[in-house]
Phi, psi and omega in degrees: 000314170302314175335302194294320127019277179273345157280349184287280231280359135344279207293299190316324170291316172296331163302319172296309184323304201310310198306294198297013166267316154348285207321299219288314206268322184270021156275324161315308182324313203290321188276355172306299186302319171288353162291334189246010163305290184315303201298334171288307185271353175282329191307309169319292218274331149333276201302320178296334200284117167291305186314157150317153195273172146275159174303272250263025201218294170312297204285010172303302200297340179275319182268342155305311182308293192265016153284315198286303176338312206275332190301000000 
């Protein structure tokens, strides 16, 4: 009788893994996608700016470019 037991709570333990392994990948999805979000509207507002960028302004905007590119 115990035997029987300790494989239920076997299976409940692996079921719980599964779900929170479910959760972990699809919260990794998301801040991947809220991450090329950011990078998309600092890109935007770079690209929106009338004035000259500064370099270090420019050169965000060149490597912003060919993350959204590469994707």
């Amino acid at each position: 009788m115990a035997a029987k037991g300790k494989k239920k709570k076997n299976v409940e333990v692996a079921e719980t893994m599964s779900k929170f392994q479910t959760m972990w990948e699809i919260k990794q999805q998301d801040l991947a996608k809220m991450d090329r979000l950011t990078k998309m509207r600092l890109l935007e507002s770079l690209l929106a700016k009338k004035e000259p960028l500064d370099d270090y302004e420019e050169a965000l905007k060149k490597k912003l470019i060919i993350e959204c590119l590469s994707n």
